[in-house]
N, CA and C atoms of all chains as a GROMACS GRO file, in nm:
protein
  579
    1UNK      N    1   9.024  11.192  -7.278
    1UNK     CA    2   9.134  11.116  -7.218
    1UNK      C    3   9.257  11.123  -7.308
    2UNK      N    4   9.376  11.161  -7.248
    2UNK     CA    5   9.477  11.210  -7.306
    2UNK      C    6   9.570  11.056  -7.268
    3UNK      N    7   9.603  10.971  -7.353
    3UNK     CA    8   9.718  10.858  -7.308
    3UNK      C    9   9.845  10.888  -7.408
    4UNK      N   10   9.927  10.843  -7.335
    4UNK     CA   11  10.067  10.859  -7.448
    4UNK      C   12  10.088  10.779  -7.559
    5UNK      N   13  10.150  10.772  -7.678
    5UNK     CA   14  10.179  10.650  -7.726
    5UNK      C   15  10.210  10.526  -7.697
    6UNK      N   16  10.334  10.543  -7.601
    6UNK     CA   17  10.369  10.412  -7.507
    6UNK      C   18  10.273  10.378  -7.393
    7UNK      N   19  10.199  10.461  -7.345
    7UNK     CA   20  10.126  10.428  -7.247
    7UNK      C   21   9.984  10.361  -7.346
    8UNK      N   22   9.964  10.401  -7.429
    8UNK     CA   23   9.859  10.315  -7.491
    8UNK      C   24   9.871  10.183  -7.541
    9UNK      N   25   9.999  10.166  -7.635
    9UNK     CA   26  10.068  10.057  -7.653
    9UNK      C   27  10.074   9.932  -7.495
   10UNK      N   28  10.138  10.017  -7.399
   10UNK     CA   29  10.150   9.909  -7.292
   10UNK      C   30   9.964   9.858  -7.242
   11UNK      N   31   9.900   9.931  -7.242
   11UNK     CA   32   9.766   9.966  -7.228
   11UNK      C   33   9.698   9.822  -7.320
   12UNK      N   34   9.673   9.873  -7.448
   12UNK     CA   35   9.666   9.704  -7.565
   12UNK      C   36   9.748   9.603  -7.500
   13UNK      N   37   9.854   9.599  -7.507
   13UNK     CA   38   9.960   9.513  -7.479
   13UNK      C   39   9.933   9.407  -7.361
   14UNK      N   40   9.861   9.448  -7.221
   14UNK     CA   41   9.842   9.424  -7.122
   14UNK      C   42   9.689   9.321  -7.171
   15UNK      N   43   9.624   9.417  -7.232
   15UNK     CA   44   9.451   9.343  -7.241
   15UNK      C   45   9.470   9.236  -7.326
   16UNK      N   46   9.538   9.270  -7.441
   16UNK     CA   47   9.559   9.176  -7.544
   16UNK      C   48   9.573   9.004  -7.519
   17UNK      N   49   9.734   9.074  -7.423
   17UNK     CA   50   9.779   8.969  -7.367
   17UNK      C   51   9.705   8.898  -7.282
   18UNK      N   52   9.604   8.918  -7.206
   18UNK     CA   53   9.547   8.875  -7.103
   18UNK      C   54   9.425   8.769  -7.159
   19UNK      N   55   9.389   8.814  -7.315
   19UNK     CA   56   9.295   8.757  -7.364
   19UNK      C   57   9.353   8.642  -7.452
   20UNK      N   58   9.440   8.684  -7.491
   20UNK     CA   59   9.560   8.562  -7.551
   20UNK      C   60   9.556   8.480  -7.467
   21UNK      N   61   9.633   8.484  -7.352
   21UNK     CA   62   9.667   8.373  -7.270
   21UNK      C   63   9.545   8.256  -7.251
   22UNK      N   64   9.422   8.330  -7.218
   22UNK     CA   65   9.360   8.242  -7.149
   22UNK      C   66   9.239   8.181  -7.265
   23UNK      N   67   9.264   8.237  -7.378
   23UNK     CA   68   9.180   8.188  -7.474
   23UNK      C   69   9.271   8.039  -7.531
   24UNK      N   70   9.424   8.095  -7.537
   24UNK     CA   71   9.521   8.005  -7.622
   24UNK      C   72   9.581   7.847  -7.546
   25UNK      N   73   9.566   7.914  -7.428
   25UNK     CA   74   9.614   7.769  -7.305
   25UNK      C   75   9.533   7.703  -7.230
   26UNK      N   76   9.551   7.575  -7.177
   26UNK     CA   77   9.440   7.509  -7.095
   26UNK      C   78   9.404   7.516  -6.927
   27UNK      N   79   9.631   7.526  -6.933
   27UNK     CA   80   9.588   7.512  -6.756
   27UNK      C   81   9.619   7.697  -6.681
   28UNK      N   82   9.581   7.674  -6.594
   28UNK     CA   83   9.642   7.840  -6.535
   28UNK      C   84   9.815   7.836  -6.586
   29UNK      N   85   9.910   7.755  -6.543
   29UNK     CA   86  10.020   7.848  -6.586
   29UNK      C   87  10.056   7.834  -6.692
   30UNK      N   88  10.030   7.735  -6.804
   30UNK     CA   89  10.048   7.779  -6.982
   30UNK      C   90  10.014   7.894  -6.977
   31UNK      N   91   9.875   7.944  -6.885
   31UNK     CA   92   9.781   8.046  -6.969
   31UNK      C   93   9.857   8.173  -6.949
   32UNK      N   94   9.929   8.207  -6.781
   32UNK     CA   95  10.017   8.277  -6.719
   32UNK      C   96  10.155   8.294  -6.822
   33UNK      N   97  10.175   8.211  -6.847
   33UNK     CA   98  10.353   8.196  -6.917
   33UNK      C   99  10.331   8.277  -7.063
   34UNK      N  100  10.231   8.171  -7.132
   34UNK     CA  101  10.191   8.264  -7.258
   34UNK      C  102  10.165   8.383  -7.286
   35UNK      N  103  10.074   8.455  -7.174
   35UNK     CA  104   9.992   8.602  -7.183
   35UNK      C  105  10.125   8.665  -7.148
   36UNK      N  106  10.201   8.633  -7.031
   36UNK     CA  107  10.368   8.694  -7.032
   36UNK      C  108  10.444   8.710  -7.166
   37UNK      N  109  10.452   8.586  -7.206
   37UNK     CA  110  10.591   8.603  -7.321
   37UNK      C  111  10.464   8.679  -7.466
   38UNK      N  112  10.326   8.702  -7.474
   38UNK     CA  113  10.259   8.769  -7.551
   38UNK      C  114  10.345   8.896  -7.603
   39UNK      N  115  10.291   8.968  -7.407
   39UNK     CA  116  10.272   9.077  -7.346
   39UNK      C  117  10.494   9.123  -7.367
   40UNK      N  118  10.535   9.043  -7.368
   40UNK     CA  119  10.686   9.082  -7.354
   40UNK      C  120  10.673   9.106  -7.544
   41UNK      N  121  10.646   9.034  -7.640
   41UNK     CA  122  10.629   9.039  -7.760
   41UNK      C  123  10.565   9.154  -7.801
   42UNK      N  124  10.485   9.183  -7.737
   42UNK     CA  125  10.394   9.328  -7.787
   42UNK      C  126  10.550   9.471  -7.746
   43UNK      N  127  10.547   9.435  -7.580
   43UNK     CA  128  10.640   9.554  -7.602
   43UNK      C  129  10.767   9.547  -7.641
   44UNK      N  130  10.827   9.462  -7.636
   44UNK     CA  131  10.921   9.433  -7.776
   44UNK      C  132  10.909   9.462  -7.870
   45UNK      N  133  10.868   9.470  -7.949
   45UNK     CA  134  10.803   9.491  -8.086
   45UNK      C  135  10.779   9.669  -8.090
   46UNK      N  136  10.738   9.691  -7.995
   46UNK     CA  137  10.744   9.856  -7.976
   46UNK      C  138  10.862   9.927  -7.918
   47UNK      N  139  10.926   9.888  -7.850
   47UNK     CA  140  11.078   9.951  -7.858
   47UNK      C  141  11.140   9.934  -8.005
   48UNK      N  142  11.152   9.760  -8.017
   48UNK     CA  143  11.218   9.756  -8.141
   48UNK      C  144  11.199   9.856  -8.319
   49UNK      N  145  11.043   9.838  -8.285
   49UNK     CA  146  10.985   9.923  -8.368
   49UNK      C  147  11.003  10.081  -8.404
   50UNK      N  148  11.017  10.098  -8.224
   50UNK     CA  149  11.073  10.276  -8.231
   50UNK      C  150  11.186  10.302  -8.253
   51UNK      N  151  11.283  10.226  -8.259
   51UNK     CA  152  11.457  10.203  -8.230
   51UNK      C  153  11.447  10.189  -8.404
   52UNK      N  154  11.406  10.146  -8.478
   52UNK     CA  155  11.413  10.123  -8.627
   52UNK      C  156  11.376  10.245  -8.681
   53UNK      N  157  11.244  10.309  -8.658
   53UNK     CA  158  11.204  10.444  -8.685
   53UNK      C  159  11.295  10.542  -8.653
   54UNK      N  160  11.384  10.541  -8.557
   54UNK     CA  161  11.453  10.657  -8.497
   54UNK      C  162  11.567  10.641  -8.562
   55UNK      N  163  11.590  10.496  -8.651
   55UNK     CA  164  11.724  10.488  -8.717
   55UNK      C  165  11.703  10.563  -8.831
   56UNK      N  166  11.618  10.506  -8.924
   56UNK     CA  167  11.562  10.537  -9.031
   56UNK      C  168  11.544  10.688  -9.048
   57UNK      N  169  11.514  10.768  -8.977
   57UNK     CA  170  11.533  10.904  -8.938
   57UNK      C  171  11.637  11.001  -8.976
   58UNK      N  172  11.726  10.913  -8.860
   58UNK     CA  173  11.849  11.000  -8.845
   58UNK      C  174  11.977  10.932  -8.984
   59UNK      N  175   8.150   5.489 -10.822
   59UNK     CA  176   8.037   5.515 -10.711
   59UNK      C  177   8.090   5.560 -10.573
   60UNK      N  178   8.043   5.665 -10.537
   60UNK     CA  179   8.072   5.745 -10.426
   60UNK      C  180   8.008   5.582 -10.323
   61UNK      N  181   8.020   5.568 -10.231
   61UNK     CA  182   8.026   5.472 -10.126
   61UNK      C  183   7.902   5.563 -10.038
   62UNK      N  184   7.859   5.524  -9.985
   62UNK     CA  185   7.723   5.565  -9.890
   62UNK      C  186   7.773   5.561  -9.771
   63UNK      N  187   7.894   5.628  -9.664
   63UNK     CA  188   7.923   5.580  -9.543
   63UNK      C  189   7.811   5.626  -9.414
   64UNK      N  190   7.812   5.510  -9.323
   64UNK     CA  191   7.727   5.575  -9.232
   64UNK      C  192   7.792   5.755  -9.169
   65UNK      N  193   7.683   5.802  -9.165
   65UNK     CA  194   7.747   5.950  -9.049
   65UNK      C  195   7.814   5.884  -8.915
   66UNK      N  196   7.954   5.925  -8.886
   66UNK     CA  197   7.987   5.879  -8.760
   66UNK      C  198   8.023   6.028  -8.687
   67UNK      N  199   7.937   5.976  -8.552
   67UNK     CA  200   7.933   6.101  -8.467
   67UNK      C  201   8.026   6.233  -8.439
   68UNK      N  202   8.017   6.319  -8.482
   68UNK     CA  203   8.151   6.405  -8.415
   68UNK      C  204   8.216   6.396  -8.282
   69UNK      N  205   8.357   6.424  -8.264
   69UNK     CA  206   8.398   6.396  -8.101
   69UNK      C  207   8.375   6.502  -8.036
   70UNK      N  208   8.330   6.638  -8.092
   70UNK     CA  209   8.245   6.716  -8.015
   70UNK      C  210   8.122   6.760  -8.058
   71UNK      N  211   8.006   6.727  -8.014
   71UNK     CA  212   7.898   6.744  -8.033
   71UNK      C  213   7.848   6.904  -7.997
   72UNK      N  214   7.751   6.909  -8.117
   72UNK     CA  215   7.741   7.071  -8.057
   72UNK      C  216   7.611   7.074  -7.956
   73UNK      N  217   7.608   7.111  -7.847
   73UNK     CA  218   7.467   7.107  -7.758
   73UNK      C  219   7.428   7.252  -7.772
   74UNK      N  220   7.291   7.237  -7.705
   74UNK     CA  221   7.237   7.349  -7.682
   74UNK      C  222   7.290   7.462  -7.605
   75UNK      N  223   7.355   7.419  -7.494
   75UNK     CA  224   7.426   7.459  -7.371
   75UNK      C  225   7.543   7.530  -7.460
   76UNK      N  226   7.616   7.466  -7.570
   76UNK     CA  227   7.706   7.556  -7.643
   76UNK      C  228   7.720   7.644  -7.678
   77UNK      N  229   7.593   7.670  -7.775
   77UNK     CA  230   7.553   7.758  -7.863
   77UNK      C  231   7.526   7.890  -7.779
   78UNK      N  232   7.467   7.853  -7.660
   78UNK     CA  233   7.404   7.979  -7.601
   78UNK      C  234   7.520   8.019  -7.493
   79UNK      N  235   7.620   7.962  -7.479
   79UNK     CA  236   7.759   8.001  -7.430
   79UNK      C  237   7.822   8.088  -7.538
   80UNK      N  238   7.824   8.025  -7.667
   80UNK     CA  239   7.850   8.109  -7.750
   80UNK      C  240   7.758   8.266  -7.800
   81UNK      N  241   7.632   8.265  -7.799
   81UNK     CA  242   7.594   8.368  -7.803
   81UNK      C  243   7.626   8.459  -7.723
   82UNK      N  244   7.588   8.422  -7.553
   82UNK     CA  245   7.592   8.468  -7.493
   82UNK      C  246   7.731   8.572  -7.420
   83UNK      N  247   7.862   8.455  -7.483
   83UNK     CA  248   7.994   8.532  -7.432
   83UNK      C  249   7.973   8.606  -7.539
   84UNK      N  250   7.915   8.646  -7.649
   84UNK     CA  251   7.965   8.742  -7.744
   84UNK      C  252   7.866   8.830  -7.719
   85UNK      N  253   7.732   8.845  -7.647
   85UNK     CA  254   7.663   8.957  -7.623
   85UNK      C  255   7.717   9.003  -7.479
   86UNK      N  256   7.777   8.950  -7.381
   86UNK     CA  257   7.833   8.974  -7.260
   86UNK      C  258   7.943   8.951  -7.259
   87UNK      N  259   8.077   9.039  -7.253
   87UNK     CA  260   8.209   8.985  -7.281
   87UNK      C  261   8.226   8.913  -7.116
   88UNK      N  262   8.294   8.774  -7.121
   88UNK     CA  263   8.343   8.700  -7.026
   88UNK      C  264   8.198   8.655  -6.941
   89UNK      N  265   8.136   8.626  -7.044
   89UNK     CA  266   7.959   8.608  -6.981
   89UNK      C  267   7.942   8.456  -7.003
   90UNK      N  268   8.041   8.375  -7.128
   90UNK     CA  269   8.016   8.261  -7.137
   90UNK      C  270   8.109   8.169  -7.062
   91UNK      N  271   8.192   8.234  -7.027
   91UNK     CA  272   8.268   8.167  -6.940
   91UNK      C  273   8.236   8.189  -6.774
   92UNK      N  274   8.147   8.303  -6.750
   92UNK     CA  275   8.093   8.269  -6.621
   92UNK      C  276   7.988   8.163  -6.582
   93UNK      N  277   7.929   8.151  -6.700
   93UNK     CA  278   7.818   8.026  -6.705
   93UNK      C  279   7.841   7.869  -6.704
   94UNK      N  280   8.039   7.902  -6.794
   94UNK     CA  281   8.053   7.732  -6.716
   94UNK      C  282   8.155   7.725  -6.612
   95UNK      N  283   8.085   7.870  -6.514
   95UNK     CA  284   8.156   7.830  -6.376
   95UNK      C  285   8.357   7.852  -6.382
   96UNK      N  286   8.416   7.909  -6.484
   96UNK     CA  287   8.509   7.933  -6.530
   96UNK      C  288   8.494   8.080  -6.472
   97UNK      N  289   8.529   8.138  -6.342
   97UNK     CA  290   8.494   8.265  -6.296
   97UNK      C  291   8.608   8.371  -6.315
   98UNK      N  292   8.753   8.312  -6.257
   98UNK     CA  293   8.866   8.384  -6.297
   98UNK      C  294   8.871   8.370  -6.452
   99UNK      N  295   8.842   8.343  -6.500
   99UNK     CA  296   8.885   8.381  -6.646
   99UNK      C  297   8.717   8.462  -6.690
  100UNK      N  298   8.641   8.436  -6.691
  100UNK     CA  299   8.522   8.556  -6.701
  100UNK      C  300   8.544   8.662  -6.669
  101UNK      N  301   8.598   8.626  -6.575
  101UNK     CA  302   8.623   8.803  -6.490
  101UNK      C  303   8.743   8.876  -6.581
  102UNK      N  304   8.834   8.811  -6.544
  102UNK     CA  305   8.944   8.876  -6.648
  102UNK      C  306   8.877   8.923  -6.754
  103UNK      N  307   8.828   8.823  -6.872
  103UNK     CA  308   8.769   8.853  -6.998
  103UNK      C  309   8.690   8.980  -6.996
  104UNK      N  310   8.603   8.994  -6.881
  104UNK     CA  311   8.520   9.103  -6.880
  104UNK      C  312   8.569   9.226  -6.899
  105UNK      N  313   8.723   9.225  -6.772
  105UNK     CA  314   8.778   9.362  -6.758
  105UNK      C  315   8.862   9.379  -6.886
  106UNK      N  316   8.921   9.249  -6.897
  106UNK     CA  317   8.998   9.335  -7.033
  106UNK      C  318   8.897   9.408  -7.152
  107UNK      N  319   8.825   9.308  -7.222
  107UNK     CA  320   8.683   9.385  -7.334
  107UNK      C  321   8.608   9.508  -7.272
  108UNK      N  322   8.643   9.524  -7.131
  108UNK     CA  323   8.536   9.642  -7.108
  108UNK      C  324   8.642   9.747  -7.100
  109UNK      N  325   8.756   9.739  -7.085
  109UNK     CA  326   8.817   9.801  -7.020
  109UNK      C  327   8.875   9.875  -7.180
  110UNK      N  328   8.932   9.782  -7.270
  110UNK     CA  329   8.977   9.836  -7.399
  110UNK      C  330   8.861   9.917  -7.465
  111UNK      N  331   8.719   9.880  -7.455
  111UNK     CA  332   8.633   9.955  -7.506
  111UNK      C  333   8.602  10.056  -7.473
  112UNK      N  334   8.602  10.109  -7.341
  112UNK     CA  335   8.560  10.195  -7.257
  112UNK      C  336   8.709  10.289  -7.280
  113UNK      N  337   8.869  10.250  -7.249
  113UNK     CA  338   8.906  10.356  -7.324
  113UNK      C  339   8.936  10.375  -7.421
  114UNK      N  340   8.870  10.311  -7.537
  114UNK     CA  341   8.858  10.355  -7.648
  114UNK      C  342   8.795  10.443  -7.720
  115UNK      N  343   8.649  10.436  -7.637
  115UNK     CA  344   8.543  10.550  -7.615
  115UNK      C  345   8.622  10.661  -7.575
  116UNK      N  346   8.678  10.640  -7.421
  116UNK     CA  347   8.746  10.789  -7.361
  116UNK      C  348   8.857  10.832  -7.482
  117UNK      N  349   8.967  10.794  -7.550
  117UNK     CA  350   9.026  10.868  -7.641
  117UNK      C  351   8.960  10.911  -7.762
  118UNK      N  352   8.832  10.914  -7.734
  118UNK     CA  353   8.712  10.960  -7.847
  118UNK      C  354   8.747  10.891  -7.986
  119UNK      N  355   8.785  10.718  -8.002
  119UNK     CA  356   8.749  10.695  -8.111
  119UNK      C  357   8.637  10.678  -8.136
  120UNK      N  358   8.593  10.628  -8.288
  120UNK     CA  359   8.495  10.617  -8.377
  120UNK      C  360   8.448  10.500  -8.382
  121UNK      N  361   8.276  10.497  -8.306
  121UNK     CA  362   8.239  10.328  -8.350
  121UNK      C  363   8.171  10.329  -8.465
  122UNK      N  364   8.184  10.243  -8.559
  122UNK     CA  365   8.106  10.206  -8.692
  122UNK      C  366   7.978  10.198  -8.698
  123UNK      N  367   7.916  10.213  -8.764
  123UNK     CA  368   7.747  10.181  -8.794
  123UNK      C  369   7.778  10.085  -8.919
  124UNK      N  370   7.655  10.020  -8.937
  124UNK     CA  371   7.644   9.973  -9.051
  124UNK      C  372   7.614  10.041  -9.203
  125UNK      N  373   7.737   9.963  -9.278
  125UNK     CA  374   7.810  10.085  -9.351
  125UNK      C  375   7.797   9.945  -9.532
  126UNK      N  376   7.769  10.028  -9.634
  126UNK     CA  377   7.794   9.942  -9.709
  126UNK      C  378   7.912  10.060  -9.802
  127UNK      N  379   8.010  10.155  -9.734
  127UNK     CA  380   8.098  10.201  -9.802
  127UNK      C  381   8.250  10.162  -9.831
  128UNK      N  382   8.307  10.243  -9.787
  128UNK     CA  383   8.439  10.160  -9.807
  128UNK      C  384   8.517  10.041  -9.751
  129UNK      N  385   8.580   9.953  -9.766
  129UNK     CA  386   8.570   9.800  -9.753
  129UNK      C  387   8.657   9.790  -9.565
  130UNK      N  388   8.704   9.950  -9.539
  130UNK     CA  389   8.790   9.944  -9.437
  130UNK      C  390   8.642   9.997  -9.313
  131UNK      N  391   8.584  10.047  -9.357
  131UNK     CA  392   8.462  10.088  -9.286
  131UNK      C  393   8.396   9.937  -9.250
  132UNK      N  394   8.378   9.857  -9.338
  132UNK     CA  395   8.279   9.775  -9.334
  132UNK      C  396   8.322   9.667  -9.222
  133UNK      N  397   8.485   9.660  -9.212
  133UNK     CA  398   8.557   9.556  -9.179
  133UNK      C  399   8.572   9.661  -9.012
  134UNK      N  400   8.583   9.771  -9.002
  134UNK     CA  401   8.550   9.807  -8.854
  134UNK      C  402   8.430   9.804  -8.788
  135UNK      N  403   8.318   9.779  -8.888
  135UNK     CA  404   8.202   9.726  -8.843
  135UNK      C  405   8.152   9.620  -8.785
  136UNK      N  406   8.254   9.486  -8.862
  136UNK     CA  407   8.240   9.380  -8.820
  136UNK      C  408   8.311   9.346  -8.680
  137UNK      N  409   8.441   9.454  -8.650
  137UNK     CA  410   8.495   9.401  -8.557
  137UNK      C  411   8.450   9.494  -8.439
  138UNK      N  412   8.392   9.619  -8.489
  138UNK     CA  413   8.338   9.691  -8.335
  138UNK      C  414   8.211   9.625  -8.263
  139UNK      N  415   8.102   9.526  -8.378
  139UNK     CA  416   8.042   9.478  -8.342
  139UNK      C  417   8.052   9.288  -8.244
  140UNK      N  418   8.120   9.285  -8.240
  140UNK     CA  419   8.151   9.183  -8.193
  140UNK      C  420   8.203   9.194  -8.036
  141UNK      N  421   8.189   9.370  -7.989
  141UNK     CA  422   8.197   9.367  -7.821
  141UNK      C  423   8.012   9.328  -7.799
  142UNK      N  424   7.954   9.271  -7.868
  142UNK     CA  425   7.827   9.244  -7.824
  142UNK      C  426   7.780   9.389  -7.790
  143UNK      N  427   7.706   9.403  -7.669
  143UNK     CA  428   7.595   9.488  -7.556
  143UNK      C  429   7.664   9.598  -7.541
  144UNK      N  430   7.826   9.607  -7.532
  144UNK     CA  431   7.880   9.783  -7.512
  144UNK      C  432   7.872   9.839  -7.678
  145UNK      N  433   7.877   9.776  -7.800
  145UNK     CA  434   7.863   9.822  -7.913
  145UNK      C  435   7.722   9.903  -7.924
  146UNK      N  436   7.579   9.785  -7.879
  146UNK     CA  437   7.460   9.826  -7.895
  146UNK      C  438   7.436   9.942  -7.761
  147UNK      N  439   7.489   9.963  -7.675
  147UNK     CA  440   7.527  10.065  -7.563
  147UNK      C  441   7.523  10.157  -7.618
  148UNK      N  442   7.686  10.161  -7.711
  148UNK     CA  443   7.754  10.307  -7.732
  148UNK      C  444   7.661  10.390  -7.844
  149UNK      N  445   7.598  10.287  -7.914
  149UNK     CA  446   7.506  10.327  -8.042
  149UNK      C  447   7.390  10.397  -7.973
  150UNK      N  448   7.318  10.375  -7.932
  150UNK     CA  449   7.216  10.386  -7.830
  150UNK      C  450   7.243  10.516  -7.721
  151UNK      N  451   7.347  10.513  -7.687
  151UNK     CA  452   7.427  10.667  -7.622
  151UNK      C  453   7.496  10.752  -7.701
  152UNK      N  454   7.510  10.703  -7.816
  152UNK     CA  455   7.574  10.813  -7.923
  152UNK      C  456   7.725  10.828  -7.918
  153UNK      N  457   7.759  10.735  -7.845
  153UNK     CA  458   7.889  10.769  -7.872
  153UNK      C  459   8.020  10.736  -7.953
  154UNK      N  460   8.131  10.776  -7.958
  154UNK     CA  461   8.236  10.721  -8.060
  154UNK      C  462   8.190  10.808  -8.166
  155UNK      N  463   8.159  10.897  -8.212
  155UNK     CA  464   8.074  10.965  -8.272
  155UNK      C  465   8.276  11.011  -8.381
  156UNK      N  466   8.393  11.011  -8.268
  156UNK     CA  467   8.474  10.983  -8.356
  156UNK      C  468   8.537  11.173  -8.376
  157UNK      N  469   8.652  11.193  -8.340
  157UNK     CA  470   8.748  11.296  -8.359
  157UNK      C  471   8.878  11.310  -8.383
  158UNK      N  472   8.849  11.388  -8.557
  158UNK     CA  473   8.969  11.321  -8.599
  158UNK      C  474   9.101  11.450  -8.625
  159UNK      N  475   9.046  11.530  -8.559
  159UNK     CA  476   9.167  11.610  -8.482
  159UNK      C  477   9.246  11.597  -8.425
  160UNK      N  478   9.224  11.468  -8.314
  160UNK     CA  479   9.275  11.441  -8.175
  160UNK      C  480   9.353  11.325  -8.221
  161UNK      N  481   9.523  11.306  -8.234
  161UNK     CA  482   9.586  11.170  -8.265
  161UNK      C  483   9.544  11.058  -8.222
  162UNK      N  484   9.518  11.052  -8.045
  162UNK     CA  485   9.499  10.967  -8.032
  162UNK      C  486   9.342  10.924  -8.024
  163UNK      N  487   9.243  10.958  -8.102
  163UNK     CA  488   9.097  10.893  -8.136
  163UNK      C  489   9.178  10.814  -8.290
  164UNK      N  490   9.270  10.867  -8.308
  164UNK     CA  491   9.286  10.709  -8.387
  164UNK      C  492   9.304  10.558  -8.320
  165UNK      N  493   9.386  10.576  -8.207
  165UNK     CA  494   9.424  10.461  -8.125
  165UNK      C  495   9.300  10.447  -8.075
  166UNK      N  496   9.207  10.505  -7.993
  166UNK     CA  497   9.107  10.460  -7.957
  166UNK      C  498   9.006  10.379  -8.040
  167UNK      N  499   8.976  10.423  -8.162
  167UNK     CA  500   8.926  10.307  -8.245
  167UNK      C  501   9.004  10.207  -8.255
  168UNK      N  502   9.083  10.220  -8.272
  168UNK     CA  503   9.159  10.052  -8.306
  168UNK      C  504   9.130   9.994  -8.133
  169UNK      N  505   9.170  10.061  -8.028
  169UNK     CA  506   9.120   9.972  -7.913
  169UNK      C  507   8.945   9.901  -7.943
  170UNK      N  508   8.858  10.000  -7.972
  170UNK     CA  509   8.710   9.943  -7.975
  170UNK      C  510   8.717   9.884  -8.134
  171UNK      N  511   8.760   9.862  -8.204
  171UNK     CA  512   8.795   9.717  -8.312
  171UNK      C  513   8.834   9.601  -8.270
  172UNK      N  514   8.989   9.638  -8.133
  172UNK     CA  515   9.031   9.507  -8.131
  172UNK      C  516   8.970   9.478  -7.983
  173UNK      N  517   8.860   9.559  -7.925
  173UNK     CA  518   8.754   9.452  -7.778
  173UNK      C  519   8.680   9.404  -7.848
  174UNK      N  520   8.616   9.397  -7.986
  174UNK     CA  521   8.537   9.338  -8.016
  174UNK      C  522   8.601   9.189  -8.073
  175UNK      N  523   8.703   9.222  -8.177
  175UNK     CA  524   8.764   9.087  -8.199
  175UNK      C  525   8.797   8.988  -8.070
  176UNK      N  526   8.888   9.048  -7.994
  176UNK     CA  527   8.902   8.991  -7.882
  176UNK      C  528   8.787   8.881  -7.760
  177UNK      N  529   8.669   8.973  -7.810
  177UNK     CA  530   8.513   8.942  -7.737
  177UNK      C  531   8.479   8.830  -7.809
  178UNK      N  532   8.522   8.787  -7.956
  178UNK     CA  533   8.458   8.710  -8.075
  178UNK      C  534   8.574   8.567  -8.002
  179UNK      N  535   8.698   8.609  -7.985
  179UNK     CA  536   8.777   8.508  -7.953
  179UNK      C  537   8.743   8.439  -7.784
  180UNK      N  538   8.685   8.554  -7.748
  180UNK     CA  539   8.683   8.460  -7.618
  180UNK      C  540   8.561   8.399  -7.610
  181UNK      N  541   8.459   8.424  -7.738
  181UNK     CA  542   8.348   8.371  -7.680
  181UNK      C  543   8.329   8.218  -7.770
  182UNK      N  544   8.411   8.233  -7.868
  182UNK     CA  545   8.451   8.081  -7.955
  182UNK      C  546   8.544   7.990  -7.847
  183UNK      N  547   8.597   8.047  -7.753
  183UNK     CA  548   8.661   7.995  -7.630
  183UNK      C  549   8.553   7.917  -7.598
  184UNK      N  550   8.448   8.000  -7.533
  184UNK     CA  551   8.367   7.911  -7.441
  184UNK      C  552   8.299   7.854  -7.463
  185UNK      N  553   8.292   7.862  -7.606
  185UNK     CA  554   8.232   7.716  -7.661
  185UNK      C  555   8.329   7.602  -7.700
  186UNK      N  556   8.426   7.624  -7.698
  186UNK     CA  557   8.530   7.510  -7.692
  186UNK      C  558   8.463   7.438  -7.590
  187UNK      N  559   8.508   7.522  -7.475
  187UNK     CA  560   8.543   7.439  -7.337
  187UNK      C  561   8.312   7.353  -7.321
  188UNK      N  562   8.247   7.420  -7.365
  188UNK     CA  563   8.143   7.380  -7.386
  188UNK      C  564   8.136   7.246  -7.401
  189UNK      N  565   8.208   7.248  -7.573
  189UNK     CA  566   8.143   7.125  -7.639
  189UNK      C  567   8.277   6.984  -7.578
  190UNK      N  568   8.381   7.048  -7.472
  190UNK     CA  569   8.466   6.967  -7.416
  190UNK      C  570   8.619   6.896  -7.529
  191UNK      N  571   8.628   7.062  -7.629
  191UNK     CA  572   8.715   7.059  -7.679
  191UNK      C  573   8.812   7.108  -7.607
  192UNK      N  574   8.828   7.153  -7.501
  192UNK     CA  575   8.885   7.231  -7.408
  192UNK      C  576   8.885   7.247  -7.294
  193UNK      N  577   9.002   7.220  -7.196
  193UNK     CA  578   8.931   7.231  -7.085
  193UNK      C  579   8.913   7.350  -6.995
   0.00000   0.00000   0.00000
């Protein structure tokens, strides 16, 4: 199985988040809101991350 | 003189019913939370831990054996083991056997490291909600 970088990243990002949410909150939409703003943190963190690398680069 | 206080009860008691929520979500990912009837979130739990492990396997990472070598080996041991039943699976089928040609069988191990951590967190979950630290 061939995945991309970003497609693997979003890939973690998605499960991660999903296990975050509902381990970290009590009711369904804490658990919803949290695994969101996780899941926005993960790929955040990976743009931002690549955007720093690509500076650092050039 | 240390004072002799009576033991006063914990506000969560650990039951039997806990413990084996706790075993049990950690040998079945999202297994202890189907048992207290918590079904959408079992289910979820399931697909995500099966789902990160399984392609973690497919990008041919590496699952650990028990290892008394280097301290980074030992510590992917602890966390590949903690998907419970797909760890003792993949061992048992041989797989993760691990290729380190291929970039991404690096990412794939770190996916089957972090279903197992993940499996460890959700199954300390369902003993929360067990012992009614949680609802």
């Amino acid at each position: 199985m061939q995945l991309s970088h970003f497609s693997a990243a979003l890939v973690f990002s998605l499960f991660a988040s999903i296990v975050f949410g509902i381990t970290q909150k009590n009711d369904a939409r804490s658990m919803l809101r949290y695994g969101a703003y996780c899941f926005a943190l993960f790929v955040g963190g990976v743009v931002v991350g690549g955007w720093f690398l690509w500076v650092l680069k050039h | 003189m240390a004072e002799n206080k009576p033991a006063t009860p914990s506000a969560y008691p650990i039951t039997t019913q806990s413990i084996i929520v706790l075993i049990l979500g950690w040998l079945v990912p999202g297994a202890g939370h189907l048992m207290l009837k918590k079904w959408w979130r079992g289910l979820l739990l399931l697909i995500s831990v099966l789902a990160m492990f399984a392609l973690g396997i497919g990008m041919q990472g590496k699952v650990y054996s028990p290892n008394t070598g280097d301290i980074l080996d030992m510590l992917g041991f602890v966390g590949d083991v903690g998907s419970g039943i797909l760890y003792f699976a993949a061992q048992i089928m041989d797989l993760g056997r691990g290729a380190i040609h291929i970039a991404v069988a690096d990412y794939g191990t770190k996916f089957i490291i972090v279903a197992g951590l993940l499996n460890i967190m959700a199954a300390i979950d369902a003993h929360h909600i067990a012992i009614g630290k949680k609802a």
